[in-house]
N, C-alpha and C positions, 0 to 999 in steps of 0.2 A: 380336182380340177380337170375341168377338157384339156386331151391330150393336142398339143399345136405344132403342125406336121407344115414342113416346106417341100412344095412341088418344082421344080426346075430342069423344063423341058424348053425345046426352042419349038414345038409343034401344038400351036393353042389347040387343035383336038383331044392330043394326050392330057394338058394342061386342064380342059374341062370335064373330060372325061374322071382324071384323079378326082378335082375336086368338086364334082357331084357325087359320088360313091360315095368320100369318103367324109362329106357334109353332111349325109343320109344315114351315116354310122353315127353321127354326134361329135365330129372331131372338128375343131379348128385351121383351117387352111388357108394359108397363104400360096401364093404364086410367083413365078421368078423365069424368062424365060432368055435369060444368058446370065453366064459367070459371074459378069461382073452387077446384076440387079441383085442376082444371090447374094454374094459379097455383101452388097447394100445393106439388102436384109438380115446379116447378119452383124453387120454394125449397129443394128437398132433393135435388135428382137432376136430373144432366144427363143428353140425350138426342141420338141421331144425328141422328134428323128426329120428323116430326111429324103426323100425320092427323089433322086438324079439320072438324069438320059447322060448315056455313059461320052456321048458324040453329041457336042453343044457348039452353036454357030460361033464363039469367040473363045471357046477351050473345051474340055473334057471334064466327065463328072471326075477324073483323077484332080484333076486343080481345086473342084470343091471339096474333096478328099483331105487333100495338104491344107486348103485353108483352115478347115475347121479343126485339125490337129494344129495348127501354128497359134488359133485362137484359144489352144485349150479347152476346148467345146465339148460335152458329152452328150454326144445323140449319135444316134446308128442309121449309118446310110447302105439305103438299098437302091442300088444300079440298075435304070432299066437300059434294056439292051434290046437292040430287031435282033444285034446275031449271037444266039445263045450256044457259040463253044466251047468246049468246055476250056481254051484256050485263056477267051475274054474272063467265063468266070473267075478262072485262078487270078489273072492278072489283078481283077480286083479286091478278089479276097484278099489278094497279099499286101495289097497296100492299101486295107483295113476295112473294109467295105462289110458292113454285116454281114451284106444276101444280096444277091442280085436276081432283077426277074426278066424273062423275056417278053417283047412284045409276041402276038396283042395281047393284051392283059384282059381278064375277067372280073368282073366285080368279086367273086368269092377269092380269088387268088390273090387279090389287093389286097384287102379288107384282112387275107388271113396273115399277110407277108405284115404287115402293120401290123397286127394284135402281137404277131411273135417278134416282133423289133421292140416294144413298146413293152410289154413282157421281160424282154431282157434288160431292157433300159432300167427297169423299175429292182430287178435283181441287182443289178450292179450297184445300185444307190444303194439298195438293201446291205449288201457286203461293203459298200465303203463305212456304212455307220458299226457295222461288224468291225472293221480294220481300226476305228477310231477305239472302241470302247477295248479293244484287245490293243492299243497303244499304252492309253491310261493305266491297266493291268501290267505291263511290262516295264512299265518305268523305273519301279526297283529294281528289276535285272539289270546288272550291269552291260552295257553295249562295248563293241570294240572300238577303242580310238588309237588313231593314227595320227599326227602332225609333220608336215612337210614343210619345205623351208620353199621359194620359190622359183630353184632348182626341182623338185621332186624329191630332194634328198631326208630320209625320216629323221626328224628330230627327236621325235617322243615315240613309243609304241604302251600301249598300257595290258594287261595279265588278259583279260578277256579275248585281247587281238590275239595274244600267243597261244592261249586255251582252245580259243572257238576256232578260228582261222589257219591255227597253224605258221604262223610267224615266230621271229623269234626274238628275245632282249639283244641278242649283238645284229640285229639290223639297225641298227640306229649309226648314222652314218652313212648307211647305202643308199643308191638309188632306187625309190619304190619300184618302179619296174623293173628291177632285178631279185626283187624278191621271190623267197619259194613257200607259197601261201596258195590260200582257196582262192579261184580266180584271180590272181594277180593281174593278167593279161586286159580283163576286164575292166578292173575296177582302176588298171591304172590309166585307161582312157578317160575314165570319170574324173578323174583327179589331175589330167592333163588340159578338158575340157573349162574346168573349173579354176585352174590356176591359169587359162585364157582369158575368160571370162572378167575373173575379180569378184565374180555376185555369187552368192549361196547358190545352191546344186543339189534339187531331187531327186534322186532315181530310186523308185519304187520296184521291190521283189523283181531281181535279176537273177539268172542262174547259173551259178559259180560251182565249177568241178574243183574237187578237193584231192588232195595227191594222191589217197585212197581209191579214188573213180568214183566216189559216190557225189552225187549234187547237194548243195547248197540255193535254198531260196536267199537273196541277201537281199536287203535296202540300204541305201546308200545316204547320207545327208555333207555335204559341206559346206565348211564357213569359211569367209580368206580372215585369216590374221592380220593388224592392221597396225601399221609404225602409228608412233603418237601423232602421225603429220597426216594419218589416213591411208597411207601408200600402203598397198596391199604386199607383204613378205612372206608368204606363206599361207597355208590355209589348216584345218582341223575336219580330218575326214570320221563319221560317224558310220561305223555298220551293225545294221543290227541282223542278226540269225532269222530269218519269220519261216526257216524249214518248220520247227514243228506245229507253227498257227498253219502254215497251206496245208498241212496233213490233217489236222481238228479241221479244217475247215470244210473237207471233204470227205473224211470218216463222222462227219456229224450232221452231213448234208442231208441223210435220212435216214437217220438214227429215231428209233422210235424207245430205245430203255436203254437208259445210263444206271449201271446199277441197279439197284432195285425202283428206281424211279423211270416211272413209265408217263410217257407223251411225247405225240408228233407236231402239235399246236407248232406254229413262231412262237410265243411265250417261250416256251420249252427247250426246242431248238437251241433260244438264245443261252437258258440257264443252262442246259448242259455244253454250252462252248466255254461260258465265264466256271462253270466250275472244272472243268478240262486245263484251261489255264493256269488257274489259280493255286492246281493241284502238285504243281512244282515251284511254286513260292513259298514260302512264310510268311506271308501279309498275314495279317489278322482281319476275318471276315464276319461281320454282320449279318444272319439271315432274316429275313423281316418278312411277315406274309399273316393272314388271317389264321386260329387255331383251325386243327387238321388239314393244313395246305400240304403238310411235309415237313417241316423245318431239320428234324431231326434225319429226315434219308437223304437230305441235302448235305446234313453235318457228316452223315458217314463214308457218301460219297468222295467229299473235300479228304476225307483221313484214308480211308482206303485206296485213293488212286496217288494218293501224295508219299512224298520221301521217306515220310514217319510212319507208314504203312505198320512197319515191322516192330514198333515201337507202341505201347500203352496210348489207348482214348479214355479217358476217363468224364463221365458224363454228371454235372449236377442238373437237379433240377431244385431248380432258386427259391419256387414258390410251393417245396412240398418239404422242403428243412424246414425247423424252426429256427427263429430271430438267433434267440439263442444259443442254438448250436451250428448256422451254418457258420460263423469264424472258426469257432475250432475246428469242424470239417474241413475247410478249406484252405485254413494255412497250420494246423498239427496245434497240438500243446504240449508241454513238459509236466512231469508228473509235479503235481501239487500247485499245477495257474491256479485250478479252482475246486472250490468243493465237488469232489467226485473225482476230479481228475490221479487214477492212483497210479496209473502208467505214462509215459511219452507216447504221441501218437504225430506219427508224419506226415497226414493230412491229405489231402485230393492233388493238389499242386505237388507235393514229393512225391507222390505217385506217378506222376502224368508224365515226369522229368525224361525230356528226351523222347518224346510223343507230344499228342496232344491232347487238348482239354476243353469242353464242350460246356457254356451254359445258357440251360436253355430256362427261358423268361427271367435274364439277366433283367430286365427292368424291376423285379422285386425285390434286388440287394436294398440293404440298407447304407443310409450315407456313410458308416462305420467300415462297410468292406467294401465301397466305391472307392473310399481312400487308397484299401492297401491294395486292393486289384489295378487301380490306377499307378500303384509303385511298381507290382509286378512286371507290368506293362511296357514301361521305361524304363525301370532299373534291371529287369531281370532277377527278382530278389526280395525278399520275406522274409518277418522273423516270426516264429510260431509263439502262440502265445505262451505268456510269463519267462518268456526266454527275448533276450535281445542282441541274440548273434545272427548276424543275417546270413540266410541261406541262398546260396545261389539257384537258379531253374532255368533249363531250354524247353520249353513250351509253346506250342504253337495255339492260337487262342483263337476259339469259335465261339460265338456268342448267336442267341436268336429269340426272338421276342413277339409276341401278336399287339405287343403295346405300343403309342406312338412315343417314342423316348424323345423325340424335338419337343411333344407337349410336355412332356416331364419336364424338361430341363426349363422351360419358361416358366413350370409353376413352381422352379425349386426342388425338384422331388429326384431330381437325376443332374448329376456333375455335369456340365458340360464340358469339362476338359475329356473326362472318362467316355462321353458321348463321343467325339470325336477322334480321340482314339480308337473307340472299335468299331468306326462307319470310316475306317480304312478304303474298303470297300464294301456295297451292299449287295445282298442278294433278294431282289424281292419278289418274291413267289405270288403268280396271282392266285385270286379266288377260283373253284372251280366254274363257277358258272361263267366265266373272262375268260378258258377254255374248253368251251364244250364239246367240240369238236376232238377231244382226249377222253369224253367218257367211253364210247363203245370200246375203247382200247382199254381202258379201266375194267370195266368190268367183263371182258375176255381176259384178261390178267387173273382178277381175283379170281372164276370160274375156272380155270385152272389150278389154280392154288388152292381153291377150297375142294375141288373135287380132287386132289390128292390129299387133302387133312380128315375129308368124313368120307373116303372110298367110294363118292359116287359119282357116275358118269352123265351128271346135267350137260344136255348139249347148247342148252342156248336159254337166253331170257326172252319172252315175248314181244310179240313187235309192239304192242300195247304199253307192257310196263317199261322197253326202251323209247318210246316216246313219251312216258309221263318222267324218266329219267333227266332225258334233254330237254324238258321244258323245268323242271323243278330246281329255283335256286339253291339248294344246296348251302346253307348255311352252318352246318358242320364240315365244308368242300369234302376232300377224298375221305379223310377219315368215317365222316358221317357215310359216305359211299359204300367202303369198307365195310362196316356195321349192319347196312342193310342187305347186304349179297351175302354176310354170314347170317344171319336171322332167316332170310329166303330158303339157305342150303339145308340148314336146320329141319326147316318144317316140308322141303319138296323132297317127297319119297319117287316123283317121277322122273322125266330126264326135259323137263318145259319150266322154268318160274313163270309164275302169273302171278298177279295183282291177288290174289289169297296168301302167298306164302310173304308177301313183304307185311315188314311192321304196321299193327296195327293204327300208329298216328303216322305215318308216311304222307305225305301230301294232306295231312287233313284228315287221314282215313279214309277208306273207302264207302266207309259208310254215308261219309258225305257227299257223295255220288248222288246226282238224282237216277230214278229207276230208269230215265231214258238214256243217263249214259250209260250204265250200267248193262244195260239191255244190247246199246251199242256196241258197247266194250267183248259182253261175251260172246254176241253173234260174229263179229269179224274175228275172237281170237279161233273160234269155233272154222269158219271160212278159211282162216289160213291155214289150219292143220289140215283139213280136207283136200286141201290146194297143195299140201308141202309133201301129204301120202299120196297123191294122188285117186284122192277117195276110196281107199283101202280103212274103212269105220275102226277096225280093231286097233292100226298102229294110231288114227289120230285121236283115238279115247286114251294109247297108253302115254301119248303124245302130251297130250290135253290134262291127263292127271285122274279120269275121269272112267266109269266102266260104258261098255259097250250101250246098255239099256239107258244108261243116262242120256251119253250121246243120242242116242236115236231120237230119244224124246225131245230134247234141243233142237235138232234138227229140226223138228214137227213144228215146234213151239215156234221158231224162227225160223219156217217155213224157206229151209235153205235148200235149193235146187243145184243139181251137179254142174248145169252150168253156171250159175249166181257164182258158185266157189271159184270156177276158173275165172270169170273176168274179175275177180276180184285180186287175183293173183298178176292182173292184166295179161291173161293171153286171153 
């Protein structure tokens, strides 16, 4: 949607001037030319951001400043000002102002003070839906709670406050603001503002010094406690720790490989924040995504950055057991369950005990080990078969599937209790061609990787066969990726891939090339080696793959001229 921008100047020149520019750009504008029309306008109509003359005939853009904060309003206002000191700027920055610009304003200085307001704006919404889905993640952890009485005096303190915070079990009884904790100082205005009040209290990521010197992000939440008669006696203060989400949230800002998982896409971004998180939980995780998305460098990621690190992964794969023998594999037998059986065998699950335990195309159990993985699950506990002493297990459970398990379970074919159980949380991996913009990083990755597995020094893929890459959907995603860059490394004895050394049905083949693309294809890969040596024939033949007398001939053939090759280079 058009971005819709409020102007409020008392000088209808400025006022015209804004809103011609910024009508010419495609934007939406409204006009306002004192405090109190703004005002107006803000009773009836939200806006993206905001352009305020800092000196307005019935107040200052400071008063539309404070309104728009007392209205709870998210839009970024930029101050114009005739006197641009650096006096005035601060003033405004500090009392919240995006950016402020001086008069006379240009159209380019406009237009660009707007795209970078409006930019941020669209960031911050971006990170609030960040904050919400890393909420949902957290809600197992347990939060600190406090209860005051309305005195301030603690009632209750629970193990988290004492753990995280630094409080202790004999403050109970004391006045909160005498307490000796993270931020006290701080949060005991929160809680004095709130036992004011009577109404719930949010205070979002505040920064609280702990006795150590080191910082704490906190957020804060409370509720008043309420006699049977409504009369408010107290309240219940909520904090929760969000030190280490601001940390992921900025060590992941451009993070281009988590692991051995590589992508700078948003897609990606996001998975590597949720599996960052999730990697000091024990929720139980679902990956879900198309075959060769990854599913499995997702599972290792989750195991290697998480607690059980140090502790056994043990991986099945659901649909390459047989019927037959994945229950024994997976929860042991006693010598003589069944024919064959001439020893005790402890099974995948004893193994995994006190780690964890990964299966991947969990949608091919049968309804017979739905059951007792459904036990596992909730009870913590299995009996191996022909034995009926149940075993205890701590296992942390990864699951991941290219099947849709919702259709399963409406056609009967998948538990739904078991369903829901491990869509805990999900993780779903898109297709590659839903981030394309991750291949050139893909395959700089593998090219490094494969020229340290076959010892040679390919320096790049062609600009031809990386543009039949980004336009090819990709329906084996990375995996099929993967496959093609080792088949490529195979057969290129040079240091160039071209459209010869990829798999012969790649796109179709190249045989299904008409001769004009073809023709196309080798003249420009031809033009840009020429262009990349700076027409030095011998390095772009060893460039090319190709000997010297070949080249020449090409040349001839596609009557390629030294300068054709430069501007094809565009100089």
């Amino acid at each position: 949607m058009t971005a819709k921008i409020l102007i409020i100047d008392d000088e209808e020149s400025i006022r015209f001037t804004f809103e011609r520019f910024l009508r010419a750009a495609g934007y939406t504008v409204v006009t306002a030319e004192s405090c109190a029309e703004a005002i107006e306008q803000f009773a009836h109509s939200s806006f993206d951001m905001v352009f305020a003359d800092i000196i307005l005939g019935d107040g200052t853009g400071i008063d539309i400043l404070r309104e728009i904060k007392s209205r709870g309003l998210i839009c970024p206002v930029i101050m114009v000002t005739g006197d641009p000191g650096l006096e005035t700027a601060t003033e405004s920055i500090r009392l919240g102002a995006f950016d402020y610009i001086p008069k006379p304003i240009n159209q380019e200085s406009l237009l660009h003070a707007a795209r970078t307001a409006l930019k941020y704006k669209a960031i911050n919404e971006e990170n609030e839906k960040f904050r919400a889905n890393l909420e949902a993640i957290f809600r197992s952890v347990k939060d600190a709670i406090i209860t005051v009485n309305a005195d301030g005096v603690v009632i209750e303190i629970n193990e988290a406050a004492v753990s995280i915070f630094g409080y202790s079990p004999n403050d109970k009884g004391k006045a909160f603001n005498t307490l000796q904790g993270t931020g006290t100082e701080q949060l005991a205005k929160i809680l004095d503002e709130a036992l004011g009040t009577g109404e719930p209290l949010t205070v979002d990521r505040i920064e609280c010094q702990s006795a150590d010197g080191t910082t704490r992000v906190v957020s804060v939440k409370t509720f008043p406690l309420l006699t049977p008669q409504g009369i408010p006696s107290g309240l219940v203060m909520v904090l929760r720790d969000d030190t280490r989400v601001v940390d992921l949230e900025k060590a992941l800002n451009n993070q281009r490989q988590f692991h051995r998982i590589v992508g700078k896409s948003g897609p990606m971004q996001k998975i590597f924040t949720l599996i960052s998180a999730l990697s000091q939980v024990q929720t139980t995780v679902l990956i879900t995504g198309e075959s060769g998305t990854g599913k499995e460098l997702v599972a290792d990621a989750l195991y290697q950055s998480g607690e059980r690190s140090s502790k056994p992964m043990i991986k099945i794969n659901c649909s390459a057991l047989p019927e037959s023998l994945l229950e024994s594999e997976l929860f042991g037998h006693v010598k003589g369950a069944f024919t064959g059986a001439i020893k005790d065998n402890i099974g995948r699950f004893h193994s995994a005990n006190g780690g964890s335990i990964f299966f991947d195309e969990i949608g091919e159990i049968t309804p017979t080990v739905q059951v007792k993985l459904l036990r596992v699950l909730e009870e913590r506990e299995f009996e191996r078969l022909g034995s009926s002493t149940p075993t205890k297990v701590d296992i942390r459970l990864i699951a991941a599937t290219n099947k849709d398990l919702k259709e399963k379970v409406s056609l009967g074919e998948f538990r739904e209790d078991l369903y829901y159980r491990l869509k805990v949380v999900e993780i779903k991996l898109p297709a590659l061609r839903d981030r394309r913009e991750d291949i050139p990083l893909l395959v700089n990755h593998f090219r490094n990787s494969f020229n340290a597995t076959f010892k040679k020094d390919i320096k790049e893929v062609s600009s031809d066969v990386l543009k039949a890459f980004l336009k090819y959907p990709w329906p084996g995603n990375v995996r099929e990726l993967h496959h093609t860059m080792e088949h490529a490394f195979v057969l290129c004895n040079h240091n160039i891939i071209t459209f010869d050394h990829l798999p012969p049905d790649f796109m179709g083949g190249r045989a299904g090339q008409s001769p004009e693309d073809r023709y196309e294809a080798d003249s420009q890969a031809i033009r840009a080696a020429l262009t990349k040596t700076a027409w030095n024939k011998a390095k772009a033949a060893r460039l090319l793959g190709i000997d010297r007398v070949t080249l020449y001939r090409k040349i001839k053939r596609f009557n390629i001229m030294q300068s054709s090759a430069l501007v094809y280079d565009g100089r």
